[in-house]
N, C-alpha and C positions, 0 to 999 in steps of 0.2 A: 909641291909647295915651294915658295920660293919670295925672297924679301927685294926689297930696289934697295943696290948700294948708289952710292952715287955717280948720277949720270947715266946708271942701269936703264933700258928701256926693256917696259914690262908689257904684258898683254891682255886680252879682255877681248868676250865673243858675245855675239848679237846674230838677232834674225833676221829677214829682210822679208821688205813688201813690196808687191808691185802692183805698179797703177799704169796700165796702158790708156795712154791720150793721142790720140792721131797714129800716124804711122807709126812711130817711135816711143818705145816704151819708154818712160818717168819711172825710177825706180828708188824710189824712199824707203829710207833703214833710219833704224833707230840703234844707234853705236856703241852707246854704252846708257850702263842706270850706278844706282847706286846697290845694286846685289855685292853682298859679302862675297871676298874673294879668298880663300885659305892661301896665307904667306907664310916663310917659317924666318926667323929672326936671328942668323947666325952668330950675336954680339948676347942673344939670351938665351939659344936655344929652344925658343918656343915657338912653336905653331900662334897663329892671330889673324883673324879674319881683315886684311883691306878692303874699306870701305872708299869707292872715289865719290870727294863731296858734289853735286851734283848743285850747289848751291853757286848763282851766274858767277858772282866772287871771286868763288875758288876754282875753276877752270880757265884758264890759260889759252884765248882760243888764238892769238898770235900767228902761232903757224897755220891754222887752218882759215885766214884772214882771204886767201885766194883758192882755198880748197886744200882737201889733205887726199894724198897720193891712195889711191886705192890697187891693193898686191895681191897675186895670186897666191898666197898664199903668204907671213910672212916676210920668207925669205926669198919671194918670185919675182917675178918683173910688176913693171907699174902698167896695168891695162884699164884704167879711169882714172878718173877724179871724184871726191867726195864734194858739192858745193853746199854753199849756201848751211852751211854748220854751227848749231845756235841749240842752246838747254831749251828744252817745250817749257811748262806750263806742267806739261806731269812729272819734271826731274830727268828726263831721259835726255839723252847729246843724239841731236837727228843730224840728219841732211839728203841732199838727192846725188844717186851716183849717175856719172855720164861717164861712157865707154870711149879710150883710145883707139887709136889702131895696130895695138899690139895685135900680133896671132891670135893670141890665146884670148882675149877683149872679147870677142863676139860666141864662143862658145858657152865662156863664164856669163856673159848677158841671155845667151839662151838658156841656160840651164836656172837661170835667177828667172826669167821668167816661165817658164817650165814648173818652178815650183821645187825644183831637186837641189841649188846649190843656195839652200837656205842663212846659213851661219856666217857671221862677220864677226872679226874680232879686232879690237883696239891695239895698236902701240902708244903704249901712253911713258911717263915720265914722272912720276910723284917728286911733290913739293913738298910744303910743310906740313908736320901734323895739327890736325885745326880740331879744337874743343877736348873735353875731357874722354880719356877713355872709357868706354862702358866696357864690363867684362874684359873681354879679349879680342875686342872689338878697335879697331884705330882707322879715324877717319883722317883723308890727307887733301891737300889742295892738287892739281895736277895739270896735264898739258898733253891733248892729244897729239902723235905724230901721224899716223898713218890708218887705215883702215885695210882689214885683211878680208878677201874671201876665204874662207878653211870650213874644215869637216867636223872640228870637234875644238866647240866654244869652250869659254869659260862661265860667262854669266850668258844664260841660257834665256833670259827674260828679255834680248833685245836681236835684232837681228831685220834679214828680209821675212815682211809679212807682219813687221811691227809698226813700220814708220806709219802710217797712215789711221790709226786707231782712233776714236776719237777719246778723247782724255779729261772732259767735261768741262771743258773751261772754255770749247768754240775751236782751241787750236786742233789743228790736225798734222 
């Protein structure tokens, strides 16, 4: 558990999906949602579920205005881009990743299509707390930085194998 002091960048995991189109795979994730996340609160002491508001509003998509850096893990090199990064229609922060020509870029694109290197998780940056609290619940405004390949997410409801669901509103 862990709280953002300020300027702290914190993180968050997802699943991913893949949609083979022509030669080259399209590979759509869905990045983050709005699943509770256990923080602990070092000024109170207490455990509190963060909530990131998923409402267009309250996310900060700024940095991800040209794509947000996709890492192998982390604290690894940058082997993609995350494009085209926008809230659906069901709450969720998607996009599509396209691979550099890092080394490690095309292994991590085979194993995502493969099916084995499932999980992504967020660097994100919280802003303000937005509405009242429920329970022990706090929801915050935020600002994605980066997007990670890794093995063990946080919010387990997003990732490769998600972006592409249909979500009943037409979007995909």
């Amino acid at each position: 558990s862990q709280t953002a002091t300020e300027g702290e960048t914190l993180y968050r995991s997802a699943t991913v999906l893949v949609d083979i189109r022509g030669d080259e795979p399209t590979i759509g994730v869905a990045v983050s949602s709005e699943e509770p996340v256990e923080r602990y609160d070092p000024t109170t002491g207490e455990n509190f579920q963060e909530i990131l508001s998923h409402n267009r509003a309250d996310v900060d998509l700024s940095r991800a205005a040209d794509g947000l850096p996709l890492l192998a893990e982390h604290d690894g090199p940058q082997v993609g881009l995350v494009r085209g990064v926008a809230v659906g229609n069901d709450g969720k922060l998607r996009g599509t990743i396209s691979f550099g020509s890092h080394p490690d870029a095309e292994w991590i694109r085979k194993d995502m299509v493969a099916g084995i290197r499932m999980k992504v998780s967020v660097g994100y940056r919280v802003g303000d707390e937005v509405g009242e609290r429920v329970g022990n619940s706090r929801r915050y405004k935020w600002a994605p930085l980066e997007v990670s390949s890794v093995s063990v997410p946080a919010d387990q409801t997003v990732g490769v194998g998600r972006a592409n669901q249909k979500t009943g509103t037409g979007e995909q």
